[in-house]
Backbone as a chain_set.jsonl record, in Angstrom:
{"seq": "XXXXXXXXXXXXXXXXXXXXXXXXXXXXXXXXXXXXXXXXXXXXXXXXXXXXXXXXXXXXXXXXXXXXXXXXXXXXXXXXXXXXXXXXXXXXXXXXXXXX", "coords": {"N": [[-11.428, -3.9, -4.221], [-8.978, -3.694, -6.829], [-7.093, -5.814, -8.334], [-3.902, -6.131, -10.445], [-2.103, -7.828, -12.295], [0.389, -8.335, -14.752], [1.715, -10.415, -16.842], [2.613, -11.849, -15.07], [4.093, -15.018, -13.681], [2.261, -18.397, -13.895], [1.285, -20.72, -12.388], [-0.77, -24.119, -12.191], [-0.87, -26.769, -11.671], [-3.526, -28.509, -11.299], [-4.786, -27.905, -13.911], [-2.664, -28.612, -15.692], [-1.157, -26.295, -16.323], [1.434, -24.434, -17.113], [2.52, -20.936, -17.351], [3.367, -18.044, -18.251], [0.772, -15.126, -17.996], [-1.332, -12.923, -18.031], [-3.339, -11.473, -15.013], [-6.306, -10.915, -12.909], [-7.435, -9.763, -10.342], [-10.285, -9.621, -8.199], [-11.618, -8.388, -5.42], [-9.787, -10.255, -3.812], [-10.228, -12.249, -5.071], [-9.472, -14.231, -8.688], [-10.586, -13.044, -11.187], [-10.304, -12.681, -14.202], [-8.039, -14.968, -15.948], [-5.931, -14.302, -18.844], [-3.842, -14.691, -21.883], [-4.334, -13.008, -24.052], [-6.623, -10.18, -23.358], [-9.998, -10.004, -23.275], [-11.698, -8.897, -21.987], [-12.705, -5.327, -21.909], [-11.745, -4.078, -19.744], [-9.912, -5.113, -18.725], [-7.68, -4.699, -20.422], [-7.683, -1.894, -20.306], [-6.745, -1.411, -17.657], [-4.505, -2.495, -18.068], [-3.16, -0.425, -19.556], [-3.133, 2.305, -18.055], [-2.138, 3.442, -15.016], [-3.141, 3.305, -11.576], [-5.069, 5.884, -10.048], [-3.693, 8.553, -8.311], [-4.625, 8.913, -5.151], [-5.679, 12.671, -3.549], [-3.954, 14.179, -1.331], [-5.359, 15.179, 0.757], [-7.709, 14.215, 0.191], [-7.357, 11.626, 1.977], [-6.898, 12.584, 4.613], [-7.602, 14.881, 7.039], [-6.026, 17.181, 7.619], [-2.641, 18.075, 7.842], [-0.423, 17.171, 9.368], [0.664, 15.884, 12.984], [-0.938, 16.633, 16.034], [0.58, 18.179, 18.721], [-0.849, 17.138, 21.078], [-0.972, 14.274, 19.595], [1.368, 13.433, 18.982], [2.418, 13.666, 22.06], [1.167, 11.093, 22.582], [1.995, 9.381, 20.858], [4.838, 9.292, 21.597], [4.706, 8.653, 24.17], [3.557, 5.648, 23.51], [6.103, 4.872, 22.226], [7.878, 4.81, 23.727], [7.445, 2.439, 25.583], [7.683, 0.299, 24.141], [9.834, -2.387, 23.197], [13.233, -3.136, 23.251], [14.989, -0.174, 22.465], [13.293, 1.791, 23.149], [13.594, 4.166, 24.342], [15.144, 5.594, 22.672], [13.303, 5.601, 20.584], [11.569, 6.975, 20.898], [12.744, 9.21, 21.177], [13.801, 10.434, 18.371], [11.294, 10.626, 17.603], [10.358, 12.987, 18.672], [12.419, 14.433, 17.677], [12.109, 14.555, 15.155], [9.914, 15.796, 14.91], [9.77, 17.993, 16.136], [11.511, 19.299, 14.376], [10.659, 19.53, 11.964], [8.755, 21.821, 12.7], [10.586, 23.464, 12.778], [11.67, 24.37, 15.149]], "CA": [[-10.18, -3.457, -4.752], [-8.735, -4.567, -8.048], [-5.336, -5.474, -8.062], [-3.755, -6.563, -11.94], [-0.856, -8.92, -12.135], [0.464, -8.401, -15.931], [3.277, -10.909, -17.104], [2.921, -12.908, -13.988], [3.899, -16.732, -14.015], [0.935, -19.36, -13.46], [1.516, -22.764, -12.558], [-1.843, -24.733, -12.354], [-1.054, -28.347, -11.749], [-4.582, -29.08, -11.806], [-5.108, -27.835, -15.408], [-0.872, -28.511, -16.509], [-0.397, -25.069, -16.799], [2.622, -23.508, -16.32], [1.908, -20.159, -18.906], [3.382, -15.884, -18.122], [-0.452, -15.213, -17.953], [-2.192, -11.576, -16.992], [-4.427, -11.955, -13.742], [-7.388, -9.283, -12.666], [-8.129, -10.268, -8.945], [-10.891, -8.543, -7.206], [-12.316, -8.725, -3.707], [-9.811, -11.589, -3.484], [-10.483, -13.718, -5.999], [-9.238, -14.185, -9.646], [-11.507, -13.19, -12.117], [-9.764, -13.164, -14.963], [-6.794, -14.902, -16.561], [-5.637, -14.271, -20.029], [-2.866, -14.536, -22.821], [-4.827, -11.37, -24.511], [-7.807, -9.618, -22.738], [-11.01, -10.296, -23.505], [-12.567, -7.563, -21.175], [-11.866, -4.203, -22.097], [-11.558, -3.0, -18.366], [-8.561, -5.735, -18.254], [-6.961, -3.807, -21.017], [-7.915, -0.239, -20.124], [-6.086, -1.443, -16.533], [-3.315, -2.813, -17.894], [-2.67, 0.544, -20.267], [-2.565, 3.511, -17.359], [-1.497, 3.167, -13.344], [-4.488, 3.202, -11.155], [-5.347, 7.334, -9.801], [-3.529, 8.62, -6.664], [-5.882, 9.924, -4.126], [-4.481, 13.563, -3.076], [-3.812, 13.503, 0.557], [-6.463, 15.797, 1.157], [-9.309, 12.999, 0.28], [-7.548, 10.682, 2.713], [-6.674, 12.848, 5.654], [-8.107, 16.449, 6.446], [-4.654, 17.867, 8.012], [-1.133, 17.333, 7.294], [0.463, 17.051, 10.38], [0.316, 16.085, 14.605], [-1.494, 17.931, 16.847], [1.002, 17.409, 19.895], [-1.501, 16.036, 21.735], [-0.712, 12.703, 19.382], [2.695, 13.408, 19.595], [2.821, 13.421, 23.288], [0.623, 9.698, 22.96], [3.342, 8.578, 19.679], [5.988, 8.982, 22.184], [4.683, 7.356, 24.798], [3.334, 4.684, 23.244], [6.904, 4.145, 21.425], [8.686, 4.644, 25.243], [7.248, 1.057, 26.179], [8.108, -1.029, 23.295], [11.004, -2.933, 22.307], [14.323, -2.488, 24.227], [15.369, 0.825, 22.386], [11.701, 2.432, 23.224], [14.094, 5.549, 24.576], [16.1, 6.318, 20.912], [13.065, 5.627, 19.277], [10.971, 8.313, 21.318], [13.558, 10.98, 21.122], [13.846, 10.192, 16.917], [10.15, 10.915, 17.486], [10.458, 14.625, 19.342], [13.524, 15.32, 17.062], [11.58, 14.582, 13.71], [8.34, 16.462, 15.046], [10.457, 19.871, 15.909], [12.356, 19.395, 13.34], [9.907, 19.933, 11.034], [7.793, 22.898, 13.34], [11.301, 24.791, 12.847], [11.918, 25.277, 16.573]], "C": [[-9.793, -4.353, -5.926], [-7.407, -4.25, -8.15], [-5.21, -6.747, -9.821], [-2.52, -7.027, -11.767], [-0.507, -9.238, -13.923], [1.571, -8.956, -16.02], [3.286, -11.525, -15.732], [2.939, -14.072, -14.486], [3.149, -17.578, -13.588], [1.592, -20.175, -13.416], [0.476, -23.041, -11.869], [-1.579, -25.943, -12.53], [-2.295, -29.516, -12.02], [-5.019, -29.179, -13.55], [-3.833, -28.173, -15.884], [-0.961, -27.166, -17.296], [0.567, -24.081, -16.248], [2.729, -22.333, -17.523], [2.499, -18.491, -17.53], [1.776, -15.556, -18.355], [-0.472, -13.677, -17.184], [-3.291, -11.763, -16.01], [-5.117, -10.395, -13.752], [-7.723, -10.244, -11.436], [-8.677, -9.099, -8.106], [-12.014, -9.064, -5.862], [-11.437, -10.212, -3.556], [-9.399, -13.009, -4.517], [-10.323, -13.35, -7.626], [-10.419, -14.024, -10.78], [-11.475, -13.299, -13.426], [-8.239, -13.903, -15.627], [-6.795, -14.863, -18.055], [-4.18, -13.621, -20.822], [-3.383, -12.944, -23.143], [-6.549, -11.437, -24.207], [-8.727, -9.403, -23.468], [-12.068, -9.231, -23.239], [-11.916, -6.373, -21.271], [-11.676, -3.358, -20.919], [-10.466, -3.652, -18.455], [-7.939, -4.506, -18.771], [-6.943, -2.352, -20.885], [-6.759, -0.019, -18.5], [-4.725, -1.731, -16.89], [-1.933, -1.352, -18.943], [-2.196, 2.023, -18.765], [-2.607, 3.228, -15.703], [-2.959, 3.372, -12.789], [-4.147, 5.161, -10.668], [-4.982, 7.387, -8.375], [-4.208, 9.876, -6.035], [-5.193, 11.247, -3.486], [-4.502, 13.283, -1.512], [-5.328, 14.39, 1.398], [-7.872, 15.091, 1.364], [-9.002, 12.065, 1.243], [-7.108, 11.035, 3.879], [-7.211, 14.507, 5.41], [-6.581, 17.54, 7.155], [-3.598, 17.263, 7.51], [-0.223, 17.049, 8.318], [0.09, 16.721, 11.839], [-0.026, 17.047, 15.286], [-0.085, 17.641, 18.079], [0.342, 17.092, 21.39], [-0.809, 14.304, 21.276], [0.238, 12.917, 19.218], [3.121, 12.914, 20.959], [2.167, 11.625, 23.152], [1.52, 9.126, 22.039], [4.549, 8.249, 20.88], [6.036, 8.375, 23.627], [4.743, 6.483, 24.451], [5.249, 3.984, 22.834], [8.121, 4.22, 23.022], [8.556, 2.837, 25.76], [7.57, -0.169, 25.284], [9.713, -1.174, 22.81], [12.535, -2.546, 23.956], [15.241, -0.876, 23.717], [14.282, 1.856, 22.331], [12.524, 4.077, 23.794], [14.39, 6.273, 22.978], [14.482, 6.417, 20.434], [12.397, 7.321, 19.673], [11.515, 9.776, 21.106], [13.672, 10.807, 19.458], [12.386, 11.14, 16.467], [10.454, 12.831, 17.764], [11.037, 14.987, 18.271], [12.881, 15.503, 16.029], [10.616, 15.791, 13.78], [8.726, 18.126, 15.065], [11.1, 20.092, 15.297], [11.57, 20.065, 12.157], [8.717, 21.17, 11.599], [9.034, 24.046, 12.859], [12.014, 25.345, 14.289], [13.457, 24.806, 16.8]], "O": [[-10.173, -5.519, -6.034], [-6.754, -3.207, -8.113], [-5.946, -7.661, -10.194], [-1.838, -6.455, -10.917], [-1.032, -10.225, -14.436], [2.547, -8.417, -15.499], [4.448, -11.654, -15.346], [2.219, -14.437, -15.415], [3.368, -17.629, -12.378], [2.462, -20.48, -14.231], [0.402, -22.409, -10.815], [-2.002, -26.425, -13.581], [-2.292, -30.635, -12.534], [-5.414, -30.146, -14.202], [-3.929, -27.896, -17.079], [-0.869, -26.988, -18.51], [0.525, -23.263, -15.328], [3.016, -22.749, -18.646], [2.074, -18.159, -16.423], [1.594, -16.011, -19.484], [0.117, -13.337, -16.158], [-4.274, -12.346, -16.468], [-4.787, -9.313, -14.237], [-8.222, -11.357, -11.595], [-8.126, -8.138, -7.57], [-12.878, -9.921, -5.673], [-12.057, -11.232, -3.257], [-8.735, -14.041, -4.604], [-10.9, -12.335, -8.016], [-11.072, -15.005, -11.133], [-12.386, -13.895, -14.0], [-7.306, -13.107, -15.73], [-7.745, -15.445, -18.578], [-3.598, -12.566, -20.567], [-2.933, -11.931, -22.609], [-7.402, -12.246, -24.572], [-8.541, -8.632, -24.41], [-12.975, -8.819, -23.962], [-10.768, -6.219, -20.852], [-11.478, -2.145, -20.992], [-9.549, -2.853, -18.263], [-7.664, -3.517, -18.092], [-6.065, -1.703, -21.454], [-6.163, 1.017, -18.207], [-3.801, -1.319, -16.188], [-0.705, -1.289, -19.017], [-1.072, 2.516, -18.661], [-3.579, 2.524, -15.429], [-3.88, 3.591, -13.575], [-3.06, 5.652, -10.969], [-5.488, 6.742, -7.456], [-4.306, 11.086, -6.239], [-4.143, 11.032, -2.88], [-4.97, 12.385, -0.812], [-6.007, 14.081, 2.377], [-8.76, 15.239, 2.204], [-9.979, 11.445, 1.661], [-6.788, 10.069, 4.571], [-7.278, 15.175, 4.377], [-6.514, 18.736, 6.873], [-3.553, 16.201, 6.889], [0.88, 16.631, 7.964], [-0.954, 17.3, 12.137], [0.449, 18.182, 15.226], [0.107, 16.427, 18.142], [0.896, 16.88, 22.468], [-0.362, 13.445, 22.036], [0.506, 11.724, 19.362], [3.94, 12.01, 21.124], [2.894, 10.838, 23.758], [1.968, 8.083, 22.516], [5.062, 7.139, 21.017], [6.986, 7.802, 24.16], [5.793, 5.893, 24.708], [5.574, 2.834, 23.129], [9.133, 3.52, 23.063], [9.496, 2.183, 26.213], [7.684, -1.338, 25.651], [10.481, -0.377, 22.272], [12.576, -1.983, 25.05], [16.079, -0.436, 24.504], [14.36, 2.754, 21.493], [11.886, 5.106, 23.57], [13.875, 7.245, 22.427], [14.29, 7.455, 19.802], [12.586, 8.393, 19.096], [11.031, 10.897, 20.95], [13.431, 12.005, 19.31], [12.255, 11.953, 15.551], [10.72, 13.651, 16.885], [10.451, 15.864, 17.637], [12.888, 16.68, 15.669], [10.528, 16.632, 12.885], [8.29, 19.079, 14.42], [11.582, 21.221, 15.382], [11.962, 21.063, 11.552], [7.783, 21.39, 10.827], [8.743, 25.214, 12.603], [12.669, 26.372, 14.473], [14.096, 25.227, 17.764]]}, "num_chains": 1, "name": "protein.A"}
């Protein structure tokens, strides 16, 4: 994953730099910093938003079967001390949106 940090503030005590600096960190780890980009992927990243995946590439339905409904509202029955409200929040949202 490549995550871009444009106009972020550095401070680098080791080197004495305290510098507004653009970052490119991927898998983790900084790979580039720079005043003005050197690598034309920096600059190609720092010109347009990264591409949002439709929902279709990251799920193949849009909604609960209530099978995992019935296991959502268990599961949310046992936690916390308002595990009742939250469960019924749960039901209400789920038929709320079936229409019934």
């Amino acid at each position: 994953m490549r995550i871009l940090i444009a106009g972020g503030r550095v401070i680098d005590p080791a080197n004495r730099r305290d510098a507004v600096l653009n970052l490119l960190i991927e898998g983790g780890r900084i790979v580039e910093v720079a005043f003005k980009p050197a690598n034309p992927r920096f600059r190609e990243s720092l010109a347009k938003p990264p591409r949002k995946r439709p929902n279709a590439e990251r799920r193949s339905r849009e909604s609960l079967s209530p099978g995992e409904v019935e296991r959502l509202i268990e599961a949310a029955q046992g936690v916390g001390p308002h595990g009742h409200r939250d469960a019924t929040m749960i039901l209400i949202a789920y038929r709320h949106a079936l229409g019934e």
